[in-house]
ZAKETI-413182 format. One record per atom (N, C-alpha, C, O): residue number from 0; atom name; x, y, z. Coordinates in steps of 0.1 Angstrom, whole numbers. Example, Ala and Ser with C-alpha at 12.3 -4.5 7.8 and 13.67 -1.06 7.14 Angstrom:
REM residues 2
[rec 0, N, [132, -57, 78]];
[rec 0, CA, [123, -45, 78]];
[rec 0, C, [132, -33, 78]];
[rec 0, O, [142, -33, 85]];
[rec 1, N, [128, -22, 71]];
[rec 1, CA, [137, -11, 71]];
[rec 1, C, [129, 0, 79]];
[rec 1, O, [134, 11, 80]];
***
This chain:
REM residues 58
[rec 0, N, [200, -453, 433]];
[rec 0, CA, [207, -447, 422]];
[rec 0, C, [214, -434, 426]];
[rec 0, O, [225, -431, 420]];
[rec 1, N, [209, -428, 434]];
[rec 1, CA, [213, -416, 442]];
[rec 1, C, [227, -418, 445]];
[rec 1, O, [234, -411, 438]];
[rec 2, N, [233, -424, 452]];
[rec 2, CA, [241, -434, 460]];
[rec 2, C, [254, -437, 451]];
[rec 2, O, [265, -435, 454]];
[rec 3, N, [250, -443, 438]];
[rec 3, CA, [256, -448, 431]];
[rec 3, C, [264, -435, 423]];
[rec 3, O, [277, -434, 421]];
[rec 4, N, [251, -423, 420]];
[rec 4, CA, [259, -413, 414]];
[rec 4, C, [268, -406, 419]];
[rec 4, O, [276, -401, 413]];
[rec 5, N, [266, -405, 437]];
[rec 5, CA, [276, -395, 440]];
[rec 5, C, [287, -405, 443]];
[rec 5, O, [297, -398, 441]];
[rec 6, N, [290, -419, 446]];
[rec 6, CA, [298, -425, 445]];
[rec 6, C, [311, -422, 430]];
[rec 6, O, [322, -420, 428]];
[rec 7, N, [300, -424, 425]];
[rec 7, CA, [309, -420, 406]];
[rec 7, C, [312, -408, 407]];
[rec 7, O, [324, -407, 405]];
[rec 8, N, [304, -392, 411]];
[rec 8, CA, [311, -384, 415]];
[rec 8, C, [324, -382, 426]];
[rec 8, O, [335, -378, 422]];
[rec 9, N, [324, -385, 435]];
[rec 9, CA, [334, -386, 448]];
[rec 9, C, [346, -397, 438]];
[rec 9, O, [357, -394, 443]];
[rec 10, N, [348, -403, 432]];
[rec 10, CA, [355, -410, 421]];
[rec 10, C, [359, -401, 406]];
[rec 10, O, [365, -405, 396]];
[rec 11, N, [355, -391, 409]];
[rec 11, CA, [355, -381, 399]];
[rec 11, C, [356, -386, 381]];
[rec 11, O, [364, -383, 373]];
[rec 12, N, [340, -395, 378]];
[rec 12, CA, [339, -400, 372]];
[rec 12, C, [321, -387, 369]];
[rec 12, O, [314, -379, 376]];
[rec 13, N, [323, -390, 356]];
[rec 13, CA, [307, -387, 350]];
[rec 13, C, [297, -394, 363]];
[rec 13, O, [299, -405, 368]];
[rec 14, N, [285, -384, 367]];
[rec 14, CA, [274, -393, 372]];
[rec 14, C, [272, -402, 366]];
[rec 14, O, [268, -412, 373]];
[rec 15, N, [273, -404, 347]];
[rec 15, CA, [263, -415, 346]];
[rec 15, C, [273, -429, 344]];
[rec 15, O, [268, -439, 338]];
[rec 16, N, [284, -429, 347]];
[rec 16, CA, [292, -437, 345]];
[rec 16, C, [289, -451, 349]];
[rec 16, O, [287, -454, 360]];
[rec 17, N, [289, -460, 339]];
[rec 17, CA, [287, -475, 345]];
[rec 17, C, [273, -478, 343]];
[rec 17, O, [271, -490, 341]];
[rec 18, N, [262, -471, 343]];
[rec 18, CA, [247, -471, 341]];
[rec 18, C, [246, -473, 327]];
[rec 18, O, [246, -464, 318]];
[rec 19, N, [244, -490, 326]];
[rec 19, CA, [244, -493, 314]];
[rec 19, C, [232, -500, 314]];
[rec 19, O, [230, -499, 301]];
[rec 20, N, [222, -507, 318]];
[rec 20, CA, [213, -517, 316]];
[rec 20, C, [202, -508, 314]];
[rec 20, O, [201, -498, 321]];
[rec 21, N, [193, -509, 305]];
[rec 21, CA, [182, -498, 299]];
[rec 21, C, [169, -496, 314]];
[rec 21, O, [162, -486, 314]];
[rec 22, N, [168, -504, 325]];
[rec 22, CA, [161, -504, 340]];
[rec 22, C, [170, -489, 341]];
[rec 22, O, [165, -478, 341]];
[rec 23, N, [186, -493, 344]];
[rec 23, CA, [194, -483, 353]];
[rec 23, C, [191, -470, 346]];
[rec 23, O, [190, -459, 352]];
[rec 24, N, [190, -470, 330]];
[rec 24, CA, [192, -456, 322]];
[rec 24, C, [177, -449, 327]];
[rec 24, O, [176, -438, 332]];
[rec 25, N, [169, -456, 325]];
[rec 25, CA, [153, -450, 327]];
[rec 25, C, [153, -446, 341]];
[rec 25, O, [148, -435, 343]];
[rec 26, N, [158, -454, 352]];
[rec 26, CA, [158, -445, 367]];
[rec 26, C, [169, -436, 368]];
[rec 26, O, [169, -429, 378]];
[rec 27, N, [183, -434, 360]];
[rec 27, CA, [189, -426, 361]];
[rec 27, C, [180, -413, 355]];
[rec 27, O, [179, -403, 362]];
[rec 28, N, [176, -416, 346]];
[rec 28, CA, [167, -404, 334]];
[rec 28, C, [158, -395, 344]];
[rec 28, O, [158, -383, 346]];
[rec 29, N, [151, -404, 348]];
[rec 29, CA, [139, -400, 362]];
[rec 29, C, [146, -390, 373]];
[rec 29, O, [142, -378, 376]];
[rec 30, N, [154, -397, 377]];
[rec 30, CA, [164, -390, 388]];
[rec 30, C, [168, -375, 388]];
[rec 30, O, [168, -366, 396]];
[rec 31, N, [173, -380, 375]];
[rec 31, CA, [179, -364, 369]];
[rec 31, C, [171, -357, 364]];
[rec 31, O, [175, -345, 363]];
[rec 32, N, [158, -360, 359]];
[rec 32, CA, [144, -349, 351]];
[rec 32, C, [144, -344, 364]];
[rec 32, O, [149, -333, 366]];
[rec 33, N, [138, -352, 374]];
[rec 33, CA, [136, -344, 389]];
[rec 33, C, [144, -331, 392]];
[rec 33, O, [141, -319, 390]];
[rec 34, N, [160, -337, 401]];
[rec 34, CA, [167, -323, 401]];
[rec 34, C, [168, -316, 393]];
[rec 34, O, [171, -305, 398]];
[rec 35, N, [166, -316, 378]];
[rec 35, CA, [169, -305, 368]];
[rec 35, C, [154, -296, 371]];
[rec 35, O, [153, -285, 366]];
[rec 36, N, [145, -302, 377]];
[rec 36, CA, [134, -295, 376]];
[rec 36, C, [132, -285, 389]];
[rec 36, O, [125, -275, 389]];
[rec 37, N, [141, -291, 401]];
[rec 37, CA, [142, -283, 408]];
[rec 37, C, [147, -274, 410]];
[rec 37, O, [143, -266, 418]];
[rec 38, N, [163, -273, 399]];
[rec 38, CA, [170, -267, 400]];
[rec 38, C, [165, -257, 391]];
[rec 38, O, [171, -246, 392]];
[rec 39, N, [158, -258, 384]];
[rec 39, CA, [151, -249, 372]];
[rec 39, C, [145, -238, 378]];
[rec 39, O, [148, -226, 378]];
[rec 40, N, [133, -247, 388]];
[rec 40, CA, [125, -231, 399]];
[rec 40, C, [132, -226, 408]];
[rec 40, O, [127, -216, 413]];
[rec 41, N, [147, -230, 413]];
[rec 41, CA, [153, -222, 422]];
[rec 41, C, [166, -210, 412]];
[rec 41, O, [175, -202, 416]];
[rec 42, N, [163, -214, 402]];
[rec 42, CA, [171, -205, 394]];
[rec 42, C, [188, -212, 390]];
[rec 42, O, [198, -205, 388]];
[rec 43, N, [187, -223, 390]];
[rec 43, CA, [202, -228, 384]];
[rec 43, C, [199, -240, 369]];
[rec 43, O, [189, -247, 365]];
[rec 44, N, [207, -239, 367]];
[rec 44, CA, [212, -246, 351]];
[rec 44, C, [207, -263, 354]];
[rec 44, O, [204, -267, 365]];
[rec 45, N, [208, -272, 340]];
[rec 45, CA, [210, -284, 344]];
[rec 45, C, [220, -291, 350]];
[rec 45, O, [229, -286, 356]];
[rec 46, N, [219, -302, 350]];
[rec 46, CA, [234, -312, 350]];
[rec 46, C, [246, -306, 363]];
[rec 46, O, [259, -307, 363]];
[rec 47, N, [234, -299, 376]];
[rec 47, CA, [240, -292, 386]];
[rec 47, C, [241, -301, 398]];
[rec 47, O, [236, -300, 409]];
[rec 48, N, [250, -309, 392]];
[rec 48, CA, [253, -325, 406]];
[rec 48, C, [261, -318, 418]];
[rec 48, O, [263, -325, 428]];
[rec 49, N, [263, -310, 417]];
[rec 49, CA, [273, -302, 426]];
[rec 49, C, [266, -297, 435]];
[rec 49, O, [272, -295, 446]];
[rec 50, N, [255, -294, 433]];
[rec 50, CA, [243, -285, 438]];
[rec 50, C, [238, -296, 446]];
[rec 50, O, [238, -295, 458]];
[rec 51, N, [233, -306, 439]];
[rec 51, CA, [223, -321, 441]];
[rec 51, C, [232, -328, 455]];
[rec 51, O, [225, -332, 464]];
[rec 52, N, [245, -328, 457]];
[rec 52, CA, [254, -330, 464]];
[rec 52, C, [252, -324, 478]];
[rec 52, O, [252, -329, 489]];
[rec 53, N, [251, -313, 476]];
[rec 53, CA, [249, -301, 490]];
[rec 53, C, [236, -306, 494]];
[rec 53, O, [236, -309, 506]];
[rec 54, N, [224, -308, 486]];
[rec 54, CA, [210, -308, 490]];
[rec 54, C, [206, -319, 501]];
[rec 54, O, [200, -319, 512]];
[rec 55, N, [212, -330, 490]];
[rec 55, CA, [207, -345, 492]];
[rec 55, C, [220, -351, 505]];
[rec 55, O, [216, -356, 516]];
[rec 56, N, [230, -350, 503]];
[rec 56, CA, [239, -360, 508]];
[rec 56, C, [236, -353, 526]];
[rec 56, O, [232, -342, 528]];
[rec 57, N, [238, -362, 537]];
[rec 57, CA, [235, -362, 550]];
[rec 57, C, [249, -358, 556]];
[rec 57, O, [251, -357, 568]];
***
């Protein structure tokens, strides 16, 4: 799911773009509670894919 979103990002599309089947919404949902929660204790906002981008991507 990871994969898929930064794909839609680098496409300069919404992360949630295309995540339509109620499986893909509930592990997108998951996904994103996570980083929002990390991003919470290190002191930034939600919906910080930009952030998520730097962290995660190799």
């Amino acid at each position: 799911m990871l994969e898929r979103i930064m794909a839609n990002r680098d496409k300069g599309r919404k992360a949630d773009y295309g995540i339509l089947s109620n499986t893909d919404k509930k592990i997108y949902s998951q996904l994103k509670g996570a980083i929002d929660s990390i991003h919470e204790e290190i002191g930034h906002g939600e919906d910080r894919w930009d952030l998520a981008e730097r962290y995660l991507r190799i």
